[in-house]
Structures are given as C-alpha cells and as structure tokens.
VMD Tcl script that builds the backbone (N, CA, C; Angstrom):
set m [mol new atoms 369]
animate dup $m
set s [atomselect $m all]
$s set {name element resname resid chain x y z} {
  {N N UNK 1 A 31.216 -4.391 14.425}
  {CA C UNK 1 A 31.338 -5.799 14.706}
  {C C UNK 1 A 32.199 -6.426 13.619}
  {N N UNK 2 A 33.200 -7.611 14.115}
  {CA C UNK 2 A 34.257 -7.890 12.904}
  {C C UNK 2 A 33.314 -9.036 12.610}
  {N N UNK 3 A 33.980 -9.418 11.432}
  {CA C UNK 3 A 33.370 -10.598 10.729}
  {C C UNK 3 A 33.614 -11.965 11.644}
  {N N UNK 4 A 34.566 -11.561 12.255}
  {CA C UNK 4 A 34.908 -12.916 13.137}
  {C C UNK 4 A 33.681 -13.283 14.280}
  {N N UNK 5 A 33.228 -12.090 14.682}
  {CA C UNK 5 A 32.405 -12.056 15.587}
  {C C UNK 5 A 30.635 -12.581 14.853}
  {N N UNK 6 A 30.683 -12.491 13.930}
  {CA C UNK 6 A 29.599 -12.818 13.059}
  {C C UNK 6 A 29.899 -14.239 13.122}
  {N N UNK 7 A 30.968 -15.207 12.369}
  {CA C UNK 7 A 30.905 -15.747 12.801}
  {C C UNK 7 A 30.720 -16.995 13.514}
  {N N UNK 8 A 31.125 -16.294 14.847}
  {CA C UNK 8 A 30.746 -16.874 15.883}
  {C C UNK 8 A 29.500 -16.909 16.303}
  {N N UNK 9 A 29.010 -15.665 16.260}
  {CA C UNK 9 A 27.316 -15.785 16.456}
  {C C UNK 9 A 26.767 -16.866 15.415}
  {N N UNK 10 A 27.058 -17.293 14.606}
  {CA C UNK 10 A 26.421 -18.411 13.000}
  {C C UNK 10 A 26.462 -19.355 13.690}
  {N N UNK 11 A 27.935 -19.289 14.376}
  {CA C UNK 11 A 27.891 -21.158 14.944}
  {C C UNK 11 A 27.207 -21.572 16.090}
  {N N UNK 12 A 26.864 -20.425 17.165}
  {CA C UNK 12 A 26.530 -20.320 18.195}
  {C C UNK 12 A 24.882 -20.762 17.633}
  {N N UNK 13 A 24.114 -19.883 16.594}
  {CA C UNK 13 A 22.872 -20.299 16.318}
  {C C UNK 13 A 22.824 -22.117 15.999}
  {N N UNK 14 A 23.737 -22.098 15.099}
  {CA C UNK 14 A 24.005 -23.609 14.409}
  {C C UNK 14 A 23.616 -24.824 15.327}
  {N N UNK 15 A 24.549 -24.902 15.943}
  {CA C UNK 15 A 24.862 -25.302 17.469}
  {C C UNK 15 A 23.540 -25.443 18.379}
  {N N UNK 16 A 22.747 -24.019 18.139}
  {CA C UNK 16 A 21.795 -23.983 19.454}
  {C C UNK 16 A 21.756 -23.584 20.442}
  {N N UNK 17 A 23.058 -22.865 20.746}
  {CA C UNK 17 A 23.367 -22.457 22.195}
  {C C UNK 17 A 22.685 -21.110 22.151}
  {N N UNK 18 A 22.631 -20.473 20.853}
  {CA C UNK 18 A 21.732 -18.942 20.436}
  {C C UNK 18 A 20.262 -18.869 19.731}
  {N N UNK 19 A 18.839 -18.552 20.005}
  {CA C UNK 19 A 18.687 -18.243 19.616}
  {C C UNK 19 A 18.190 -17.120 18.268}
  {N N UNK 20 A 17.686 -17.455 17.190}
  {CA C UNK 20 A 18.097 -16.809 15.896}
  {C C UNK 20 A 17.619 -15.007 16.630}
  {N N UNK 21 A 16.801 -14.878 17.133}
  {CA C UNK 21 A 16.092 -13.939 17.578}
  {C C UNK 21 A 17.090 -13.062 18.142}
  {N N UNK 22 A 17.687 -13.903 18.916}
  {CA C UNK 22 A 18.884 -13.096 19.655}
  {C C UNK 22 A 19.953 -12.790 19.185}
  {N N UNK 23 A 19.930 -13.582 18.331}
  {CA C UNK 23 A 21.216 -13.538 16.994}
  {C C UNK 23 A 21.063 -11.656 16.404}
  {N N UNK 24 A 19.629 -12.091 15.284}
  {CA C UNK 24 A 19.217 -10.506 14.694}
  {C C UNK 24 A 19.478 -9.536 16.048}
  {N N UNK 25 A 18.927 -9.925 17.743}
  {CA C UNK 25 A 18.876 -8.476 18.276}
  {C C UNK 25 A 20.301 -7.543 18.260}
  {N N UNK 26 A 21.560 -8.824 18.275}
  {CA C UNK 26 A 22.945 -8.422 18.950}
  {C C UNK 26 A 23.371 -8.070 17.555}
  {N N UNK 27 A 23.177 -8.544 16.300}
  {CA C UNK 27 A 23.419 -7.806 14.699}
  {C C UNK 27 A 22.564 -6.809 14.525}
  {N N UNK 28 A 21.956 -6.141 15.309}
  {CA C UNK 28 A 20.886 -5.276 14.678}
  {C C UNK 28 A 20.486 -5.047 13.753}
  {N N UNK 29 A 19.981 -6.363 13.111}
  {CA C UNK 29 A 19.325 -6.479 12.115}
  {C C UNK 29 A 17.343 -7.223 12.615}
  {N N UNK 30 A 16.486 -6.896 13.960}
  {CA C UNK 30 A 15.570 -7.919 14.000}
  {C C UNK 30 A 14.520 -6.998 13.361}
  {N N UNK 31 A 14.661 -5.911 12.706}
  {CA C UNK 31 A 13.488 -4.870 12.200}
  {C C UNK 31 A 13.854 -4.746 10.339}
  {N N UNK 32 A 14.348 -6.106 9.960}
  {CA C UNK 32 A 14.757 -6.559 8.903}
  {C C UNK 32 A 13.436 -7.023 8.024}
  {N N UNK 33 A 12.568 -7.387 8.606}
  {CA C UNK 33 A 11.610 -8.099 7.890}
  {C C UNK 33 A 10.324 -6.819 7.610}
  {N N UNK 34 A 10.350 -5.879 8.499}
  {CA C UNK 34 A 9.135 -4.950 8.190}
  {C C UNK 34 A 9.723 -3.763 7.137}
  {N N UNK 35 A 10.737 -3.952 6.421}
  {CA C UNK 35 A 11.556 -3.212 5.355}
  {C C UNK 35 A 10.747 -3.847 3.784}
  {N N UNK 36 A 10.390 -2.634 3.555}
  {CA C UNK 36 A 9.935 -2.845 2.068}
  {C C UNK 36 A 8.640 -3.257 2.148}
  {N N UNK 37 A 7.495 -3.327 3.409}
  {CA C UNK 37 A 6.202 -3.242 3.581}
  {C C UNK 37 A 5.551 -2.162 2.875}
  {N N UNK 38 A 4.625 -1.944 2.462}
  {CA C UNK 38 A 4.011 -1.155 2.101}
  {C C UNK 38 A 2.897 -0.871 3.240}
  {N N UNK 39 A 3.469 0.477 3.037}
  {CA C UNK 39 A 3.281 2.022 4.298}
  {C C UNK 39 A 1.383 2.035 4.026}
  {N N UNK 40 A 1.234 2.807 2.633}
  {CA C UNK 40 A 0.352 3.340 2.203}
  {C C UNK 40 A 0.228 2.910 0.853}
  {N N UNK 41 A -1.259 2.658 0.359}
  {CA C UNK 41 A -1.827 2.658 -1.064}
  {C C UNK 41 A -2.772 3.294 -1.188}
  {N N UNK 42 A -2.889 3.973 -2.150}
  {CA C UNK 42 A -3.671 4.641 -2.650}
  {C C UNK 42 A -4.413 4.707 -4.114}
  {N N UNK 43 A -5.531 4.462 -4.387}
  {CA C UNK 43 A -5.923 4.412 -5.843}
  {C C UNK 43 A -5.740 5.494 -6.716}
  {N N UNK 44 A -5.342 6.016 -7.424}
  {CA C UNK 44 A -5.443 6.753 -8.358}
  {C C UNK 44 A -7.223 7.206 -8.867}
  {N N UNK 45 A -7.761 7.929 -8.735}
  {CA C UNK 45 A -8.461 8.648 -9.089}
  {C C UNK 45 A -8.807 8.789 -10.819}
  {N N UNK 46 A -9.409 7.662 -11.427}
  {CA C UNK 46 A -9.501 8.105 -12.956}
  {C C UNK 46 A -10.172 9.105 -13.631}
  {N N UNK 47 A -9.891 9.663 -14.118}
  {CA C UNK 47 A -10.051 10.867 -14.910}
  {C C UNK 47 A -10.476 11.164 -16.075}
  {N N UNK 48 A -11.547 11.618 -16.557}
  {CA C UNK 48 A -11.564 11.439 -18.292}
  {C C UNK 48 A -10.817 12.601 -19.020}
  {N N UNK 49 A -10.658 13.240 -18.052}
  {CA C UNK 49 A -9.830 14.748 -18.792}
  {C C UNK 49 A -8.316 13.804 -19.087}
  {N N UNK 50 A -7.882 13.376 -18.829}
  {CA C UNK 50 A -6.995 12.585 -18.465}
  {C C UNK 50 A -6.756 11.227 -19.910}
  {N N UNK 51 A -8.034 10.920 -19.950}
  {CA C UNK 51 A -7.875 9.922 -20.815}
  {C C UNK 51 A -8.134 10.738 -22.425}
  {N N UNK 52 A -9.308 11.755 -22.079}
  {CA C UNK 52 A -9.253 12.300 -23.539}
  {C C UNK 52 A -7.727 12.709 -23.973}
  {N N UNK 53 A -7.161 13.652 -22.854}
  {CA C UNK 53 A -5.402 13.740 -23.719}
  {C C UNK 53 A -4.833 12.369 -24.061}
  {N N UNK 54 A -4.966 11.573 -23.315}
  {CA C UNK 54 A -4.594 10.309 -23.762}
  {C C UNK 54 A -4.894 10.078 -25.360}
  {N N UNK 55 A -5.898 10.190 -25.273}
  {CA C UNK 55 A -6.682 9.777 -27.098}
  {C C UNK 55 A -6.065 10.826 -27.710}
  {N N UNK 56 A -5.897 11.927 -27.669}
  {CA C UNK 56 A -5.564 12.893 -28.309}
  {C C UNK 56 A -4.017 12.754 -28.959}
  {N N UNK 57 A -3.184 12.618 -27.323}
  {CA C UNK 57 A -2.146 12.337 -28.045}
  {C C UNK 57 A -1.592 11.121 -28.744}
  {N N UNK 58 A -2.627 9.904 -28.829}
  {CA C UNK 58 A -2.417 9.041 -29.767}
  {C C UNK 58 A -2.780 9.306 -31.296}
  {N N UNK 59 A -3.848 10.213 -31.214}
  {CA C UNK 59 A -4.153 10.141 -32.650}
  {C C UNK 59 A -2.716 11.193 -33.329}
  {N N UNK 60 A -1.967 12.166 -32.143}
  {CA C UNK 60 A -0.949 12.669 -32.637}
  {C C UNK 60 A 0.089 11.586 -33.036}
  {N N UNK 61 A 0.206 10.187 -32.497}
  {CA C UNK 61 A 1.267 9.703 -32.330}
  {C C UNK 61 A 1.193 8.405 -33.358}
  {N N UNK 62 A -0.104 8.276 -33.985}
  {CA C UNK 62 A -0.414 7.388 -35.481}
  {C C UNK 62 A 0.015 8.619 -36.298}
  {N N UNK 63 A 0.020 9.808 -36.683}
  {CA C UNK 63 A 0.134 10.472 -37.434}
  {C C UNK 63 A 1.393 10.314 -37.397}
  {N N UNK 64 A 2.181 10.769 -36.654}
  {CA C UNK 64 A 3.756 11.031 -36.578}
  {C C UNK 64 A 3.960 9.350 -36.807}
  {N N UNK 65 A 3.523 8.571 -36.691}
  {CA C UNK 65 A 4.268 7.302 -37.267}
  {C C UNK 65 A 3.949 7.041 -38.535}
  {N N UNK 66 A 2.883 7.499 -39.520}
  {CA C UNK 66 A 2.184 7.343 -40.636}
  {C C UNK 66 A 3.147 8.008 -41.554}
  {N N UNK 67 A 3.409 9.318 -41.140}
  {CA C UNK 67 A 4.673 9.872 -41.931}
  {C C UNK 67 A 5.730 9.551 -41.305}
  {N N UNK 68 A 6.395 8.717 -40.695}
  {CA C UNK 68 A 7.719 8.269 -40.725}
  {C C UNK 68 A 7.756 7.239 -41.552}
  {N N UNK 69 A 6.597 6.356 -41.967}
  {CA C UNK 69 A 6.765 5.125 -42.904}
  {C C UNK 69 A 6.572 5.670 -44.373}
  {N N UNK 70 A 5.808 6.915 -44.400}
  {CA C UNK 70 A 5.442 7.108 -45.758}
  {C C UNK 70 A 6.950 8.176 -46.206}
  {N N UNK 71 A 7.419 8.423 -45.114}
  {CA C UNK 71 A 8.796 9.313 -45.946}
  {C C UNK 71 A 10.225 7.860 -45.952}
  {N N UNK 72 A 10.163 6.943 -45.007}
  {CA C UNK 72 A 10.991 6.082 -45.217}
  {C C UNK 72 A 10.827 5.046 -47.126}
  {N N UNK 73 A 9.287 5.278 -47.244}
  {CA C UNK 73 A 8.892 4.747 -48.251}
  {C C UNK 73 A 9.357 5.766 -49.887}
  {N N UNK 74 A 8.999 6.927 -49.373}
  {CA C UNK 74 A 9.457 7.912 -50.407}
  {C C UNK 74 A 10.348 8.273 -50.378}
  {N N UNK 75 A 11.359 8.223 -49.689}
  {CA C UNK 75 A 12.556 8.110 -49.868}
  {C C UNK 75 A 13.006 9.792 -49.602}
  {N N UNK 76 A 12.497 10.397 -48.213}
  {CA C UNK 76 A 12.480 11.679 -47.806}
  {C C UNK 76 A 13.777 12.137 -47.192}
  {N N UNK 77 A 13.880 13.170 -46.761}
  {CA C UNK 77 A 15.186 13.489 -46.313}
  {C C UNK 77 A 15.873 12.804 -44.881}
  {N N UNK 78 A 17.137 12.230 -44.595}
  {CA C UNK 78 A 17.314 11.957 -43.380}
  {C C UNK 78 A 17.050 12.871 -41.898}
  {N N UNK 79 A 16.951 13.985 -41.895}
  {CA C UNK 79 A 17.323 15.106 -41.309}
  {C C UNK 79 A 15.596 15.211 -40.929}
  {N N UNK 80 A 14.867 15.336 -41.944}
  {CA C UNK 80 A 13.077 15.436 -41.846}
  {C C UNK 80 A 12.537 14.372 -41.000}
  {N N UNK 81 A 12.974 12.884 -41.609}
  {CA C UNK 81 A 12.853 11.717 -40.799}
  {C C UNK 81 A 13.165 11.415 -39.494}
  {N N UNK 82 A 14.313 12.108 -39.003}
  {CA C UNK 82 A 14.580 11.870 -37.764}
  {C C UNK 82 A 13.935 12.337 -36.475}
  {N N UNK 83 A 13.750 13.911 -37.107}
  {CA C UNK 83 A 12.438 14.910 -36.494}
  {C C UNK 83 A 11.178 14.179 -36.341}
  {N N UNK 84 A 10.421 13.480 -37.400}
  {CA C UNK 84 A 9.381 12.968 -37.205}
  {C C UNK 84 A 9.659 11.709 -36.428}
  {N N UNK 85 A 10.467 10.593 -36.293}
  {CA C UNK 85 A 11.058 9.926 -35.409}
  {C C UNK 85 A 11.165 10.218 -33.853}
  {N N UNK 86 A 11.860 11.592 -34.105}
  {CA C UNK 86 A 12.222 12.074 -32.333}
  {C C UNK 86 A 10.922 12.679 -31.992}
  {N N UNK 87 A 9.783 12.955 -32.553}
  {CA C UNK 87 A 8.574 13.703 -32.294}
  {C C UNK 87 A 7.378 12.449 -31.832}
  {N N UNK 88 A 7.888 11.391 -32.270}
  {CA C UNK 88 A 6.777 10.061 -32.037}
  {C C UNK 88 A 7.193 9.727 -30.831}
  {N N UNK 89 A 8.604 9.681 -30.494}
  {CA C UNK 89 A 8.739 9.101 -29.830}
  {C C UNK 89 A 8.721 10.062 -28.426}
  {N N UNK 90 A 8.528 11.418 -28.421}
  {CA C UNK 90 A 8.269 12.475 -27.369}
  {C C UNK 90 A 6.812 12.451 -27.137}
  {N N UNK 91 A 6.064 12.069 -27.975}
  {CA C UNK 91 A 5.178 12.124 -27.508}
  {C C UNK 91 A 4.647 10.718 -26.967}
  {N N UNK 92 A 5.355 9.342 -27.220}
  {CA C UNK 92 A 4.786 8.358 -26.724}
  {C C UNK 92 A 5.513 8.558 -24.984}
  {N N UNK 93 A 6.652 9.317 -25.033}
  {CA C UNK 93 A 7.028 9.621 -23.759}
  {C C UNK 93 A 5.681 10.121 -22.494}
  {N N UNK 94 A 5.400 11.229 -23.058}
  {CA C UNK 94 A 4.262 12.261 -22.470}
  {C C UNK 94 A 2.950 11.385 -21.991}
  {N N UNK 95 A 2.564 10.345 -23.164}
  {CA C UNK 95 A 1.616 9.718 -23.217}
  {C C UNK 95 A 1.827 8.626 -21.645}
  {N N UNK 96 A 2.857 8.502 -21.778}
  {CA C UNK 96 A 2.884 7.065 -20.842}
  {C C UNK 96 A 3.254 7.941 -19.295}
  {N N UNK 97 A 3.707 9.516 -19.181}
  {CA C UNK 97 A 3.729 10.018 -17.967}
  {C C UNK 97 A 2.384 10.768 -17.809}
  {N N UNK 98 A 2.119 10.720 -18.575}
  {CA C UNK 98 A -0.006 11.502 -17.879}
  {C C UNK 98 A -0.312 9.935 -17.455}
  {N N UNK 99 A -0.204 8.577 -18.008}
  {CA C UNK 99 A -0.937 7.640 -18.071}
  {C C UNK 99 A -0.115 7.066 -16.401}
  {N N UNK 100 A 0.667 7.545 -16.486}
  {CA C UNK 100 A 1.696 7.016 -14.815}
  {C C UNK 100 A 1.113 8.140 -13.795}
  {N N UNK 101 A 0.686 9.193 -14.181}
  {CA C UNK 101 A 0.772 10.235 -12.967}
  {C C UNK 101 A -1.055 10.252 -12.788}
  {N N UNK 102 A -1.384 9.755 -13.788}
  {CA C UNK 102 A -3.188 9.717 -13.604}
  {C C UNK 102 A -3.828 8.393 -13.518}
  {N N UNK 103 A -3.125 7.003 -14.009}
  {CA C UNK 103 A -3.792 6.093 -14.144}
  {C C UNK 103 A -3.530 5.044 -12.938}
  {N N UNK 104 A -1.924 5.480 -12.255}
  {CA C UNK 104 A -1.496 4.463 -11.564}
  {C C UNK 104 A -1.234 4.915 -9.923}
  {N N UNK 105 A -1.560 3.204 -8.645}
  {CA C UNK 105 A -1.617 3.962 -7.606}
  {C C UNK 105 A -0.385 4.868 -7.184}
  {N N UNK 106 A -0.572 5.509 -6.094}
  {CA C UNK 106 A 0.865 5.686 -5.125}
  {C C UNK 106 A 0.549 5.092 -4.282}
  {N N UNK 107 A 1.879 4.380 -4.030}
  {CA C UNK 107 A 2.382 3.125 -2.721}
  {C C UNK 107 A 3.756 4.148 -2.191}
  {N N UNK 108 A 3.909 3.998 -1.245}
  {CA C UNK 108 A 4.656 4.282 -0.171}
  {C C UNK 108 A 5.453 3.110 0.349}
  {N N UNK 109 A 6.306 2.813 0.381}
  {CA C UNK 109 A 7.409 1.679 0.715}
  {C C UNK 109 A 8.381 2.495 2.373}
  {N N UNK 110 A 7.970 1.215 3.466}
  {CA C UNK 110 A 8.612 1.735 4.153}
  {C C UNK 110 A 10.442 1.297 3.850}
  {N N UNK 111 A 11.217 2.294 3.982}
  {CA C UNK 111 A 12.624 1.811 3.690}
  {C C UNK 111 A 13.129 2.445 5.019}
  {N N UNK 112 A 14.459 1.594 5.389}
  {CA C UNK 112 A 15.354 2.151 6.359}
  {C C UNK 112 A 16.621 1.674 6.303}
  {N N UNK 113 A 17.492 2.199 7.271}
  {CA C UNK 113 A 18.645 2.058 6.915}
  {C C UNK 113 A 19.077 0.857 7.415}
  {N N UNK 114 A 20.111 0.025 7.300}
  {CA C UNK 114 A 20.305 -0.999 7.568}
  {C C UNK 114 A 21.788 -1.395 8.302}
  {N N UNK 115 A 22.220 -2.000 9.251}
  {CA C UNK 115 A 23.443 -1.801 10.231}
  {C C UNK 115 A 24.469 -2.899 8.819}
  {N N UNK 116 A 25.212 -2.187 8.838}
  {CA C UNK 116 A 26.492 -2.575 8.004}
  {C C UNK 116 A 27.478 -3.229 8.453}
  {N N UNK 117 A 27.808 -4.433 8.343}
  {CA C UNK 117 A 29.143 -5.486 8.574}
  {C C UNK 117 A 30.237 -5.475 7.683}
  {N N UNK 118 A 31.321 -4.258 8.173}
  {CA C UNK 118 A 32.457 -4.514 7.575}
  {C C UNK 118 A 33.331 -4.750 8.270}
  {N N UNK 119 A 34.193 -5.602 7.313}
  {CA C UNK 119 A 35.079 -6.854 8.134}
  {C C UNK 119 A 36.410 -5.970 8.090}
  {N N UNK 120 A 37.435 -6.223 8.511}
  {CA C UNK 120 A 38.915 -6.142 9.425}
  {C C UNK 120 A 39.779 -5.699 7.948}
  {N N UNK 121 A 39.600 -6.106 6.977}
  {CA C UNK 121 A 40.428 -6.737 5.705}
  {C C UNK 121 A 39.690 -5.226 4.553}
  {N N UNK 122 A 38.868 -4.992 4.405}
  {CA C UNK 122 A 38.111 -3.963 4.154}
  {C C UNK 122 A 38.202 -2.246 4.524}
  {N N UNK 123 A 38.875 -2.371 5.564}
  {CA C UNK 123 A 38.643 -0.982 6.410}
  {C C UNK 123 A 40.181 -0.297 5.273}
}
mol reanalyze $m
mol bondsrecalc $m
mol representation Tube
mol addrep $m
C-alpha cells in the first residue's frame, strides 16, 4: 500500500465517510492492540537453596570489596587490584543471575509481526 493511499484512508476517517475499524481492517493493522499482552505468568518458585548461595556469594563479594579498599589504601599493586576488582564484580554478576533465574516471574509476551508501510520514495 503507497503512502498516498494511507493517506487517503486518514482523510476518509477524518471526514467520516470511514470508519476507524475499517480503516485498521484495510491497513491490516486491527490485531494491533492484543500485541504485547501478556500470554502467561508465572511465579517463580522461592527457594532457600537458592537464597543460601545468594548469602554465600555475598559474604564472597564484601570480602573481595574489603580487599580492594584495603590494597587501594596500601598502596598494592595495579595488576593485583584489578583482579580483585574484576572478581567482585563477577561475582556480583552471578549473584544477580541466580537472583533473576530463581527469584523472578516468567511472563510470556504475546509478539507478532506487524504489516509494514513503505512509501514510493523509499523502495
């Protein structure tokens, strides 16, 4: 459909001579609004096995920050520091994907494809 033909259908709604309904059926766009509904939810299931690694790997992840301040303070090697740096921060990684894959729901989003209007000038 050219853009010209779009439109015309705008003015035709404008106007009144179209309704909008009929507008979306002839753009095939009237299954526009049930896009991005949510399909399915589901609770997540909490876990204490789940939360003890949680605790666990925090008390790893005060440690690894305890010596990044106490070697920034003592004035430790750059090379040592960065390790303990990239190690805090791998594990606050880990921490927050057990805490995403155990703590939070799954939703299901219905998505679909959507009819595309490209105009004359474009092609």
């Amino acid at each position: 459909m050219q853009i010209t033909e779009v439109n015309e259908l705008l003015e035709k709604v404008s106007k009144g001579e179209m309704t909008a309904k009929d507008a979306e059926k002839v753009l095939g766009t009237e299954r526009d609004e049930e896009l991005g509904e949510i399909f399915k939810e589901e609770p997540a299931e909490e876990q204490l096995s789940s939360f003890a690694v949680i605790l666990c790997l925090l008390v790893l992840q005060v440690m690894y920050d305890s010596l990044f301040v106490m070697g920034i303070l003592e004035g430790w090697d750059q090379q040592f520091l960065s390790f303990v740096f990239g190690m805090a921060l791998l594990i606050l990684g880990i921490m927050l994907d057990v805490y995403r894959r155990s703590f939070l729901p799954d939703i299901l989003e219905v998505k679909g494809k959507r009819f595309k209007v490209i105009s004359k000038l474009d092609r």
